[in-house]
Backbone as JSON, one array per atom type, in Angstrom:
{
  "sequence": "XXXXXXXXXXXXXXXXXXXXXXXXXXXXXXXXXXXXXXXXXXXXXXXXXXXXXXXXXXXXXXXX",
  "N": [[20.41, -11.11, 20.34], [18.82, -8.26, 18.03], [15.98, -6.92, 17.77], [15.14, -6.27, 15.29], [16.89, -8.07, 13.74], [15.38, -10.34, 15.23], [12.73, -10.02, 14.29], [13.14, -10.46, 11.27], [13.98, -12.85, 11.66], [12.03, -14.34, 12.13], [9.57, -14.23, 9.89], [11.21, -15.41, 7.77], [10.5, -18.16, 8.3], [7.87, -17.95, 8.56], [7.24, -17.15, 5.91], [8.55, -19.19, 4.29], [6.24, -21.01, 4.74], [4.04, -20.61, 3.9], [4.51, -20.21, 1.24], [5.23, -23.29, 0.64], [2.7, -24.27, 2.26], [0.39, -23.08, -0.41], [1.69, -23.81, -2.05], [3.09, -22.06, -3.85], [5.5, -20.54, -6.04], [7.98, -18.36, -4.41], [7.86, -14.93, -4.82], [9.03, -12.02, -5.63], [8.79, -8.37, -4.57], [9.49, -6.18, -5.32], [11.66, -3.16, -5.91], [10.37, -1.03, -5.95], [7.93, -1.86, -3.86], [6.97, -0.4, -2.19], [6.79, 2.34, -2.35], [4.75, 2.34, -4.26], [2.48, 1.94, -2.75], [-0.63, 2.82, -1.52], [-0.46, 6.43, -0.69], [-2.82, 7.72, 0.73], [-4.39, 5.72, 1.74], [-2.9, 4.59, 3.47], [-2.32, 6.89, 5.08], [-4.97, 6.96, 6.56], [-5.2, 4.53, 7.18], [-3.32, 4.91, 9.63], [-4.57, 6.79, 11.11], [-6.32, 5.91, 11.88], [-5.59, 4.07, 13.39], [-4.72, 5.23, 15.35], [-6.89, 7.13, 16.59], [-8.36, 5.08, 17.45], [-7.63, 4.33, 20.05], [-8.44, 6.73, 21.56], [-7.51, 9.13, 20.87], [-6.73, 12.58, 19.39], [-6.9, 13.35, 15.38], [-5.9, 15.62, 13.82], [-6.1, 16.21, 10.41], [-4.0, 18.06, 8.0], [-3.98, 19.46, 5.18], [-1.6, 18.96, 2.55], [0.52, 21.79, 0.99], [0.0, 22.86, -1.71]],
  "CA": [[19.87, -10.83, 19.04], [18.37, -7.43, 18.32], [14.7, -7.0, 17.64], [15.27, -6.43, 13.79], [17.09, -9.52, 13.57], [14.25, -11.59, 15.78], [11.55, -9.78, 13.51], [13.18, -11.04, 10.26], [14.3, -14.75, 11.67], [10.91, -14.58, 12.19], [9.38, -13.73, 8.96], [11.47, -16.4, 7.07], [9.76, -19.43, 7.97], [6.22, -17.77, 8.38], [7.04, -16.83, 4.5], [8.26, -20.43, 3.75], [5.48, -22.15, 5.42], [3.11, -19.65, 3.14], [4.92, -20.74, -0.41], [4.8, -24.31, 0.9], [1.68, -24.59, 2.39], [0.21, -22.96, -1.03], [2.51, -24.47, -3.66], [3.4, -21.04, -5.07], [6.8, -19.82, -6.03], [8.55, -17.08, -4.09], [7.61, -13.7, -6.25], [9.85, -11.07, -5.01], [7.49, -7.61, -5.22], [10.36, -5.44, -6.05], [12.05, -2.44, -4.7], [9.3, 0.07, -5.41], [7.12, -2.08, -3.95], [6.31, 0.59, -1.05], [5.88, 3.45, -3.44], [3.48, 1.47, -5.02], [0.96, 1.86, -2.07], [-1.69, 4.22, -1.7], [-0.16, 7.19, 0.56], [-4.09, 8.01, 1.4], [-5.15, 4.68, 2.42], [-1.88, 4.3, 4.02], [-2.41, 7.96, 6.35], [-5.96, 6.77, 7.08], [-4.98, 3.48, 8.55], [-2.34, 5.58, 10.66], [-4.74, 7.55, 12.0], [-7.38, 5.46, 12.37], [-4.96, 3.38, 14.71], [-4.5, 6.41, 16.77], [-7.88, 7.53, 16.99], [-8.4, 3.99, 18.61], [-7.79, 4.61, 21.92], [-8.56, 8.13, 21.77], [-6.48, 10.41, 20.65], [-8.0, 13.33, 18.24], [-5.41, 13.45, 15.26], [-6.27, 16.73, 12.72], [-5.01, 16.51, 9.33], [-3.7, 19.03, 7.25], [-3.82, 19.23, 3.51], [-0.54, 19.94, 2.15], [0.53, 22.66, 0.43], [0.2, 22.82, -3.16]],
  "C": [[18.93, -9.63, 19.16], [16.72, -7.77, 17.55], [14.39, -6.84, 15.98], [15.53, -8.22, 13.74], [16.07, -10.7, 13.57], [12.88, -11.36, 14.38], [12.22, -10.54, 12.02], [13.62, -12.83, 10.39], [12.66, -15.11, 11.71], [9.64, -15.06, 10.99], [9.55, -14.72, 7.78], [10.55, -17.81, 6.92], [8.43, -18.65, 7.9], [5.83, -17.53, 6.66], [7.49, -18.46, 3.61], [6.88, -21.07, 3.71], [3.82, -21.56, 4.34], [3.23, -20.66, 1.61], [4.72, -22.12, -0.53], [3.22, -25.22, 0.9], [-0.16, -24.37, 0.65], [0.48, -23.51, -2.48], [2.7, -23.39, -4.37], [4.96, -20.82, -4.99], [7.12, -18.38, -5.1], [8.25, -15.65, -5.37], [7.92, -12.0, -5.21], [8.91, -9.57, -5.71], [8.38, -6.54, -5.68], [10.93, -4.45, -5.18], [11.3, -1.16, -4.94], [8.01, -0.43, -5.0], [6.36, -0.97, -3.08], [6.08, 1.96, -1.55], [4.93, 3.56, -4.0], [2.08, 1.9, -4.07], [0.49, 2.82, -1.93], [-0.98, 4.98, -0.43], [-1.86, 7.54, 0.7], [-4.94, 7.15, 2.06], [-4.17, 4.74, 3.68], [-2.03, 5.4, 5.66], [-3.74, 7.59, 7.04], [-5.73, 5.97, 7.73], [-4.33, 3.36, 10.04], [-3.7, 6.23, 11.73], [-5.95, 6.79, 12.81], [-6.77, 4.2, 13.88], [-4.94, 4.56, 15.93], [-5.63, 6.47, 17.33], [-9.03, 6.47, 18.14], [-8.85, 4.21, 20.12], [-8.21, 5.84, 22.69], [-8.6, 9.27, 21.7], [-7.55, 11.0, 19.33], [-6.33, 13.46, 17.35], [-5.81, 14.85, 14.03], [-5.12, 16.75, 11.75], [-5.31, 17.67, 8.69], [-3.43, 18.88, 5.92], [-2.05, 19.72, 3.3], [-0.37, 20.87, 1.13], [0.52, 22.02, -0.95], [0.85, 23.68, -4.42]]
}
């Protein structure tokens, strides 16, 4: 079984055991849910993982 696979057999019950353990319905977030999120929180949390261990990461504005 490949590592996708394991990650979503995975996923299933930890998301039952959620709806269960809560008593809520399944509430499917859609298919823009990942558009939806902040790209500026989103690059900060990136970098701030990097910067972690070390690393220097210099952003660049983009063009406009």
């Amino acid at each position: 079984m490949g590592r996708v696979q394991v990650a979503v057999a995975h996923s299933i019950p930890i998301s039952v055991h959620y709806m269960l353990s809560r008593d809520e319905p399944y509430q499917d977030l859609g298919a823009d849910w990942l558009a939806r999120c902040n790209d500026d929180a989103h690059s900060r949390g990136l970098v701030a993982r990097l910067e972690r261990p070390g690393h220097t990461v210099p952003l660049d504005q983009p063009a406009a």
